[in-house]
Every structure is written in structure tokens, then in C-alpha cells.
Backbone bond lengths (Angstrom), bond angles and torsions (degrees), N, CA, C in turn:
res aa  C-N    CA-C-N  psi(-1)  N-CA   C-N-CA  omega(-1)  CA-C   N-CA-C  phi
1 X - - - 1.453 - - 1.520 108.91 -
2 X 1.412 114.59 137.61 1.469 120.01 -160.40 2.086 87.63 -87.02
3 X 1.265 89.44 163.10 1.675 103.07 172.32 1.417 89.54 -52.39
4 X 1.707 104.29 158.90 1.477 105.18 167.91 1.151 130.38 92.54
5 X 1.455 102.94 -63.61 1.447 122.04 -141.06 1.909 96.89 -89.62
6 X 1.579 108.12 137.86 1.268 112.42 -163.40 1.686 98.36 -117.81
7 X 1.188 85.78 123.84 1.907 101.05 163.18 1.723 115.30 -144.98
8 X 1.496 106.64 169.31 1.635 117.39 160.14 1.807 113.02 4.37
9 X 1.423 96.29 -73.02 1.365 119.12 178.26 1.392 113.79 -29.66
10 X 1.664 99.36 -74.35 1.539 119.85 -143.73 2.059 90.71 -80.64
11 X 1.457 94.06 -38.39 1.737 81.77 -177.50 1.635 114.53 -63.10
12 X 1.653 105.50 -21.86 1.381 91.22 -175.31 1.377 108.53 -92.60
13 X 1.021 134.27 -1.93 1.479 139.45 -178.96 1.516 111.26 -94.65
14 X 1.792 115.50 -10.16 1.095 107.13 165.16 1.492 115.24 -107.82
15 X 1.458 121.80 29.78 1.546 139.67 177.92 1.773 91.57 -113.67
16 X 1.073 108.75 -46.23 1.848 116.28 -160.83 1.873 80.16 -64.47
17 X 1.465 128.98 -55.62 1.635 132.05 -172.72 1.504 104.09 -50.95
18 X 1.533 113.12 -34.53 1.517 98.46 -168.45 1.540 110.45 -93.23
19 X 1.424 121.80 -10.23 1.328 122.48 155.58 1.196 119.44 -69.75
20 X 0.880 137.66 -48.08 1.848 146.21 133.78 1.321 114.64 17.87
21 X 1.332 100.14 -63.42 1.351 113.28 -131.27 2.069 75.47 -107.07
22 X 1.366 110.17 -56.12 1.206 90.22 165.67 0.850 139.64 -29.43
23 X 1.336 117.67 -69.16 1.415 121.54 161.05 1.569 159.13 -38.93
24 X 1.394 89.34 -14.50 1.355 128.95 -175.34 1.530 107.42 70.81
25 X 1.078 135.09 7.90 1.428 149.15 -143.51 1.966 109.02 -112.96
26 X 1.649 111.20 107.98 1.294 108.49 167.48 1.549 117.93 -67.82
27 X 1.508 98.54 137.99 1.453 115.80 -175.44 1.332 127.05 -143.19
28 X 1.270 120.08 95.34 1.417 145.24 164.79 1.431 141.49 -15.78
29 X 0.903 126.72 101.68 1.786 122.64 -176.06 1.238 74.72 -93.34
30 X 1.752 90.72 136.98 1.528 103.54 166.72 1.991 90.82 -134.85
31 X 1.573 111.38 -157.67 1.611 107.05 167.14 1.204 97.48 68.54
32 X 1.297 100.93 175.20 1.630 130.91 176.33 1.470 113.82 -38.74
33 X 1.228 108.51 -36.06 1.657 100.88 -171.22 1.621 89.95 -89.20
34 X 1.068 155.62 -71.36 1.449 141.52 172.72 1.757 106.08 -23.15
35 X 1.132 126.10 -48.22 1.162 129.08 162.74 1.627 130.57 -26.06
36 X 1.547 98.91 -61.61 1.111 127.30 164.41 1.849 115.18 -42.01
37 X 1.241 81.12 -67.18 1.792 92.13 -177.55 1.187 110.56 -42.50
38 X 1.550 106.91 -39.25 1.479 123.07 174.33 1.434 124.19 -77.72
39 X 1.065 112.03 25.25 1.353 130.70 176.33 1.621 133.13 47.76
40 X 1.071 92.15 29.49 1.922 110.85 -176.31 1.300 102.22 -76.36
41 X 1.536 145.08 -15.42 1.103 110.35 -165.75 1.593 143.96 94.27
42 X 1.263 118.76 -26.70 1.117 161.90 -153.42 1.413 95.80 -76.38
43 X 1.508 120.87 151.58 1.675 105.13 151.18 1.878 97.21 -124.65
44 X 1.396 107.23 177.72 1.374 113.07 179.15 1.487 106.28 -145.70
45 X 1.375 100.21 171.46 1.300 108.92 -170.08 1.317 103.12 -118.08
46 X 1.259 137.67 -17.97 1.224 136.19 -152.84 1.484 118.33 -134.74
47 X 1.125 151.97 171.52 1.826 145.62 175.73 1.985 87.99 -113.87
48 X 0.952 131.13 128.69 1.700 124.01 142.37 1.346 95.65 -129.04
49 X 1.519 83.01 139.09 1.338 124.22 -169.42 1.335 103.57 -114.71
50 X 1.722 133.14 140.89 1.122 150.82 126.00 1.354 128.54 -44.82
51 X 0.726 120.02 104.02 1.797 143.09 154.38 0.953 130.35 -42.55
52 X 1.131 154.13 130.41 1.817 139.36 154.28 1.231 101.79 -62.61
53 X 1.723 120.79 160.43 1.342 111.88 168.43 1.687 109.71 -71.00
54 X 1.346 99.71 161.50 1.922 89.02 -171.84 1.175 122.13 111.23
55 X 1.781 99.91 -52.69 1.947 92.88 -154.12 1.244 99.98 -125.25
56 X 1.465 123.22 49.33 1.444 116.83 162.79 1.415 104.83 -64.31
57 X 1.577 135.86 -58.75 1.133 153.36 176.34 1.428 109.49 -18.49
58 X 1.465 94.44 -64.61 1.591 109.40 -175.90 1.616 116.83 -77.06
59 X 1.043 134.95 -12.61 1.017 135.42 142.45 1.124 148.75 -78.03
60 X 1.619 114.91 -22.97 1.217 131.63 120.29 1.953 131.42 -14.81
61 X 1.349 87.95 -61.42 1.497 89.22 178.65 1.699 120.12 -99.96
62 X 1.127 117.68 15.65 1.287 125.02 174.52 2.303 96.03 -113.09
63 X 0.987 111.52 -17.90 1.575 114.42 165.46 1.357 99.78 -74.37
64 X 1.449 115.26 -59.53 1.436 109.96 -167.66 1.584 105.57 -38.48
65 X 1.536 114.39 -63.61 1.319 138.47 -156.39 1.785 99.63 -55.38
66 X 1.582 112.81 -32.70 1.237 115.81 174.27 1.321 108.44 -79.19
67 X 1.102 138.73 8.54 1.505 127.58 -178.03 1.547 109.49 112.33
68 X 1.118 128.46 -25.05 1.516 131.19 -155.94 1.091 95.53 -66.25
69 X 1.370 119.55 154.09 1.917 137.42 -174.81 1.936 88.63 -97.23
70 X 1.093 108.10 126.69 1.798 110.75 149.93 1.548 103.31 -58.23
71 X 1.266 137.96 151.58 1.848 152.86 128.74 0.930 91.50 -74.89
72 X 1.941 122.08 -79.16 0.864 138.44 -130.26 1.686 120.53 -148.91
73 X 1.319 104.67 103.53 1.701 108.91 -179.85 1.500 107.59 -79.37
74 X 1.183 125.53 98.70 1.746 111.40 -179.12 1.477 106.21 -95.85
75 X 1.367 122.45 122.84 1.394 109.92 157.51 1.613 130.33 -32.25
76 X 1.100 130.38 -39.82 1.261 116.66 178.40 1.842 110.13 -93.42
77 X 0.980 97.16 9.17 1.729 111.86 169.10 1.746 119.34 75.25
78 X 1.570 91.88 49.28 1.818 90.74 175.53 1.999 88.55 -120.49
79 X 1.967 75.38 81.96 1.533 78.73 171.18 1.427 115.82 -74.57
80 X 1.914 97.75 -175.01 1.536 88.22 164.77 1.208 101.33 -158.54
81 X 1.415 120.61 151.08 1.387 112.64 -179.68 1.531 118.95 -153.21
82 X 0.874 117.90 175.66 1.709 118.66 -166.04 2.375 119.78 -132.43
83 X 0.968 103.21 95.54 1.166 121.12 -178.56 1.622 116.42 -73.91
84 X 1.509 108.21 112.00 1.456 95.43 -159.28 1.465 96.09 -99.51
85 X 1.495 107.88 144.08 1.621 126.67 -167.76 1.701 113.22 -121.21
86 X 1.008 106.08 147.71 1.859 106.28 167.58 1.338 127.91 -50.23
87 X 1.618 89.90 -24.59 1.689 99.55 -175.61 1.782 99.90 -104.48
88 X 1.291 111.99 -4.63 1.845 92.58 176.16 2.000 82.75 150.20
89 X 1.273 109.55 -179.30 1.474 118.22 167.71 1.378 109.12 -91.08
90 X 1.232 118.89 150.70 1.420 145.49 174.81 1.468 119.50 -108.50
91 X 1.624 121.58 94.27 1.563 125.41 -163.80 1.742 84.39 -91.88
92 X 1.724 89.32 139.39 1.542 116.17 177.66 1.403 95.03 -128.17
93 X 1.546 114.31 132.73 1.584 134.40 173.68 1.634 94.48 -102.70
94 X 1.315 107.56 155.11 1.432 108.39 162.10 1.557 101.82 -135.50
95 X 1.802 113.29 141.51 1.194 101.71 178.99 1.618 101.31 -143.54
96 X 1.446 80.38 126.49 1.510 100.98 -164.89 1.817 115.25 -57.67
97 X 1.160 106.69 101.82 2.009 106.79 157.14 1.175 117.44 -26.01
98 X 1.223 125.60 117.33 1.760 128.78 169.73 1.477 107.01 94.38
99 X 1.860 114.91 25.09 1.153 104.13 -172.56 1.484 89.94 -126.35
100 X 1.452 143.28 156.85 1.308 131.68 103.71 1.667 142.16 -42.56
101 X 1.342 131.30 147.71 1.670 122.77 157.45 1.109 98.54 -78.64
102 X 1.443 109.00 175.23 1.489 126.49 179.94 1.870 113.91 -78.75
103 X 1.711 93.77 -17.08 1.930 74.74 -172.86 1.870 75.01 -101.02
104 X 1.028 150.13 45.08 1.409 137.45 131.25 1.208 114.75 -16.93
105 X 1.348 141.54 157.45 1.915 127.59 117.15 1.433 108.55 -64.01
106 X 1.240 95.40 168.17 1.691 105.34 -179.02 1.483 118.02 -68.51
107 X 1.569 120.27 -32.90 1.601 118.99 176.77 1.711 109.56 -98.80
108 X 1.512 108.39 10.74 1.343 104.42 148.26 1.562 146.12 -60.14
109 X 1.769 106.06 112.86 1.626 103.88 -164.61 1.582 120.97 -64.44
110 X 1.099 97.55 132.16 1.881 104.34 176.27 1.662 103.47 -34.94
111 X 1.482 81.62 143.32 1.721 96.13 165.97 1.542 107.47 -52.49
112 X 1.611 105.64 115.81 1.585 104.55 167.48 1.473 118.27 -44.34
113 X 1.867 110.87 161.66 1.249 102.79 160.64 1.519 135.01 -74.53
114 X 1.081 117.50 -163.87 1.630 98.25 178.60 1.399 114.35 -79.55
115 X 1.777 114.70 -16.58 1.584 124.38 -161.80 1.523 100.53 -77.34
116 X 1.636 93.40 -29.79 1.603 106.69 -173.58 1.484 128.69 -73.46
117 X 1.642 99.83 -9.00 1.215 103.49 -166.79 2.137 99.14 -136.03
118 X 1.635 87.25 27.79 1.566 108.44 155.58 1.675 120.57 90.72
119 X 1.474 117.77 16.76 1.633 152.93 -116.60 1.819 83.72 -145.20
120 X 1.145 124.26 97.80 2.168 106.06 164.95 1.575 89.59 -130.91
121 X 1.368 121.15 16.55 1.412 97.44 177.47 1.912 107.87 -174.51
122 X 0.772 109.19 166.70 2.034 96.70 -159.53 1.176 119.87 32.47
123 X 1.374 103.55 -137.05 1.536 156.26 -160.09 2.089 109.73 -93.42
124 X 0.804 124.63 49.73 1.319 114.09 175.25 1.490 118.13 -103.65
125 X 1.644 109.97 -161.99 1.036 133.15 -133.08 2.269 94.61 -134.84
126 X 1.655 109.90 103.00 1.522 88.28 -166.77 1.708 96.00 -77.91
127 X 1.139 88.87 162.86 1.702 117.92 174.79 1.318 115.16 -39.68
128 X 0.973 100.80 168.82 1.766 108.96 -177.92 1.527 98.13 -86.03
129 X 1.281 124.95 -37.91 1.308 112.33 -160.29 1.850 102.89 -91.77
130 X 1.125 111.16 -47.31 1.706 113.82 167.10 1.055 110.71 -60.53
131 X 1.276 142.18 -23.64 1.605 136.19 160.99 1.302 97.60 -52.56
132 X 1.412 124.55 -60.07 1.409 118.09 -138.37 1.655 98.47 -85.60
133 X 1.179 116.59 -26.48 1.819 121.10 163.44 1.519 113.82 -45.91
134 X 1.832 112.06 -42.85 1.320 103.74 176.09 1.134 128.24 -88.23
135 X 1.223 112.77 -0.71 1.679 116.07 172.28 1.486 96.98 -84.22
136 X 1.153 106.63 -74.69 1.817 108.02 -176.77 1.786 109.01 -38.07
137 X 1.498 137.78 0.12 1.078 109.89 -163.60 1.843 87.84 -140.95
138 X 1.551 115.29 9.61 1.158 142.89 163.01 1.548 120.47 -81.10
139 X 1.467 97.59 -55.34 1.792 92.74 149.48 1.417 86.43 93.12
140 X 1.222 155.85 38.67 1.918 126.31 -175.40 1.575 94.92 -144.99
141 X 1.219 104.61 146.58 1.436 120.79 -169.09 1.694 89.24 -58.25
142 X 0.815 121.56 -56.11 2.018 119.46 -176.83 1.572 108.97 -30.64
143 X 1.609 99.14 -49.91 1.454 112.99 168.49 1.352 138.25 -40.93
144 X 1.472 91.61 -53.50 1.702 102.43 -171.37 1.653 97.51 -93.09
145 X 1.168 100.87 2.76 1.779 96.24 -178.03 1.826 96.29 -90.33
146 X 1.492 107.48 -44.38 1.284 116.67 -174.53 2.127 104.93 -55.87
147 X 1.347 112.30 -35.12 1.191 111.02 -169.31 1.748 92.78 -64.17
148 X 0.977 79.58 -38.51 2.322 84.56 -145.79 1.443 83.95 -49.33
149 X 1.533 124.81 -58.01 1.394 135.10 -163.73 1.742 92.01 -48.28
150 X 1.062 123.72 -44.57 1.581 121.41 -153.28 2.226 97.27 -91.14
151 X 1.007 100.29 -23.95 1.587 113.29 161.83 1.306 109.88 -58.80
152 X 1.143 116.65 -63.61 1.174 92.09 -167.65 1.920 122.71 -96.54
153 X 1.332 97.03 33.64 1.206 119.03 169.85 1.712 110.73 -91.51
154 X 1.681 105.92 -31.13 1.533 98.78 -164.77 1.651 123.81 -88.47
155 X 0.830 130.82 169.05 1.432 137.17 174.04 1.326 115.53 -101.43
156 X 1.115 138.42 157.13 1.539 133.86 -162.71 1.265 116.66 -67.70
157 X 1.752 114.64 -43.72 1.446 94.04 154.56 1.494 144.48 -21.93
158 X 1.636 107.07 -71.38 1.158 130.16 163.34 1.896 131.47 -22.15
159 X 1.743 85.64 -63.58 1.684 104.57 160.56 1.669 118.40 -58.34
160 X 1.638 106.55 -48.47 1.652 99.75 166.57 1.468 126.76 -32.70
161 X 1.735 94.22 -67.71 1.802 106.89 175.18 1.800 117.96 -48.10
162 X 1.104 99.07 -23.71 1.502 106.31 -171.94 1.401 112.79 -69.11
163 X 1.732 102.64 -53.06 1.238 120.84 -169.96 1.493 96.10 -73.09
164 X 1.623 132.48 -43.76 1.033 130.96 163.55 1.821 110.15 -11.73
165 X 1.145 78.65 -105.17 1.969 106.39 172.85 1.298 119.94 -9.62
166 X 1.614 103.78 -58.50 1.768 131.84 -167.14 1.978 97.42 -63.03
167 X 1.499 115.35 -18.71 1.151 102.11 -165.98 1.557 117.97 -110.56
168 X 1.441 113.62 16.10 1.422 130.74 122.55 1.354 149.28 -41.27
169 X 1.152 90.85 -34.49 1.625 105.90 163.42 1.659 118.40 -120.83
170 X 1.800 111.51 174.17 1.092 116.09 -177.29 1.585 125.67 -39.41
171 X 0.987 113.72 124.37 1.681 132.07 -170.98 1.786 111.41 -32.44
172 X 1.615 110.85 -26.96 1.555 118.60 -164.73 1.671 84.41 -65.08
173 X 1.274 110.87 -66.79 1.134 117.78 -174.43 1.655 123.95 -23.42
174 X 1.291 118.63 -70.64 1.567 127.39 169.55 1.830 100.51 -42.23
175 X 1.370 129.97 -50.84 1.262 140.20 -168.03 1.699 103.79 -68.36
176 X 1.332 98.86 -48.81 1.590 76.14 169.54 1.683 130.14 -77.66
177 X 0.988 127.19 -15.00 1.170 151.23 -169.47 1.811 92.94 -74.77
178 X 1.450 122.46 -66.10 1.668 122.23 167.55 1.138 94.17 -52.90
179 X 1.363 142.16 -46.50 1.563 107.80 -147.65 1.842 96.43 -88.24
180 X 1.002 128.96 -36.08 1.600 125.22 165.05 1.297 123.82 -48.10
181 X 2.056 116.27 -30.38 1.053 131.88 166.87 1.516 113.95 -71.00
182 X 1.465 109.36 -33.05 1.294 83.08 -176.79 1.893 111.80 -93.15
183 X 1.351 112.39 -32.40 1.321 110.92 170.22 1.285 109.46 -46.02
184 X 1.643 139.80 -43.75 1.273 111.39 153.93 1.114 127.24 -44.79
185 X 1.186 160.95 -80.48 1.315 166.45 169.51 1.411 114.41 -19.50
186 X 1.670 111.59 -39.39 1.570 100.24 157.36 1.342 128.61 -74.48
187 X 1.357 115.62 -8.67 1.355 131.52 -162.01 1.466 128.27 58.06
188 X 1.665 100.65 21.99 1.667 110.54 157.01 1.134 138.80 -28.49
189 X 1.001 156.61 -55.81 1.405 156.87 -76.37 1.363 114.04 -69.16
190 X 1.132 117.58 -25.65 1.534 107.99 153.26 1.653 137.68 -26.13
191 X 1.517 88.46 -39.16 1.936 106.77 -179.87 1.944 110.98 -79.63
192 X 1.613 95.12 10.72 1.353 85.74 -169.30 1.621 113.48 -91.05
């Protein structure tokens, strides 16, 4: 999305900021549109949002109160909901901090918090490097397509911090991350 420029997206992401901000509560772009920011290229269909642990509930019901449609009330709070726009509806996932999904692996780390993933106050934008933990630990061809795109956006710096980060957690992780790095660099994309 260009500076400025207002669509679906941007109006609902500046309703998702003022619940935020209500709330006093940091909140995370994660997905494709964090992607974006991150310069992959990419388009998306959807907003997911980061959660604090705790306040899916409560954010939940302060969306409602803004207009937002429930999909989906999940007990462990990977709500979902639908924001209706001039240009079409806008589906928002929420995924709760301190949680795993179910197609996880088992020594897969909880969704960071939002502070963790560079987020201490509204409506932002997660990090380059906690983005790239949740794709790699998301597992879906969309994913590893979204990395390669965002690979070959970075500069070695960039890849340092990454690899930095990646080596906190289980080793697959860092390994997939080279092997997407390097199929970029061969200009594979098949290997993605």
C-alpha cells in the first residue's frame, strides 16, 4: 500500500489502531500484510493480528462494539472476524501470543508477543525477524514462498539479524531459512 493511499485495508487497520490504542494494548500485524511492509511483494487477503496473551476476549468485544462481525469465537482465542467495507469485507484472524495452532510441531515456540515482535504500543507493524520465525514455524508453501519473496529483498545485514534470531530456536528452523536463502540465490523457485 502506497503512502496515503486509502483502501479496505488501511480503513480497517485504522479502526483495529483505535481499539489499540483504546485499550491500551500492543497489537501486531503479522501475515502477508506485515510481509508487505517487509517488502516481498506479496498481496494478501486477510489482516492477522497479534494478541497479548489474555486479551483475545477483550478485544474481541471491543471489535464487536466497533462494528466487527464474529466468524469465529475460539476458546483459546484465534478469533475471527469480518469488517464490512465499501469495497467488499475485510477478514481479521487473531492469534493469540503464548499460544501454539494445532498443525504446530510440538517444540514449536509460541506465537511471540507483540513487544517481542517490536509492537509496545497500538497498531504496528511485526519485525522482520519475528515475522520471519512465524512463517518458518507456520510451515505452508504461501509461507516459504512469502520468505523467498522477502529474501531476496534483504541485504546481508538483514540476513545476519535473521540468522541471529533463528538461532534461538530449534535448528530446523535456521535450516530452512538457508535452504530458501539459498534457492533464492540460485534462482530456483521450484525448491520453495
Amino acid at each position: 500500500m502506497s503512502p496515503g493511499h486509502t483502501n479496505r485495508f488501511t480503513r480497517a487497520l485504522r479502526q483495529i489502531d483505535g481499539i489499540a490504542r483504546q485499550l491500551r494494548m500492543p497489537i501486531a500485524v503479522a501475515g502477508g500484510l506485515a510481509g508487505i511492509q517487509h517488502q516481498t511483494g506479496v498481496t494478501t487477503l486477510d489482516i492477522d493480528l497479534v494478541i497479548p496473551s489474555g486479551r483475545s476476549d477483550e478485544f474481541g468485544c471491543a471489535a464487536e462494539t466497533a462494528g466487527f462481525r464474529w466468524i469465529n469465537r475460539s476458546d483459546n482465542g484465534w478469533h475471527r472476524f469480518v469488517m464490512d467495507d465499501v469495497e467488499g469485507e475485510v477478514s481479521i484472524e487473531c492469534l493469540p501470543a503464548g499460544k501454539n495452532s494445532p498443525r504446530d510441531a510440538e517444540d514449536a515456540p509460541p506465537i511471540p508477543e507483540p513487544e517481542e515482535l517490536g509492537v509496545s504500543s497500538g497498531l504496528g507493524y511485526a519485525n522482520l525477524t519475528g515475522w520471519v520465525l512465524m512463517k518458518l514455524v507456520a510451515n505452508r508453501d504461501k509461507d516459504r514462498y512469502h520468505l523467498g519473496e522477502a529474501v531476496k529483498q534483504m541485504d546481508e545485514a538483514k540476513i545476519a539479524m535473521v540468522v541471529q534470531h533463528l538461532r534461538k530456536y530449534p535448528t530446523r528452523y535456521l535450516r530452512e531459512f538457508q535452504r530458501i536463502l539459498q534457492a533464492c540465490q540460485n534462482e530456483d523457485s521450484r525448491n520453495w
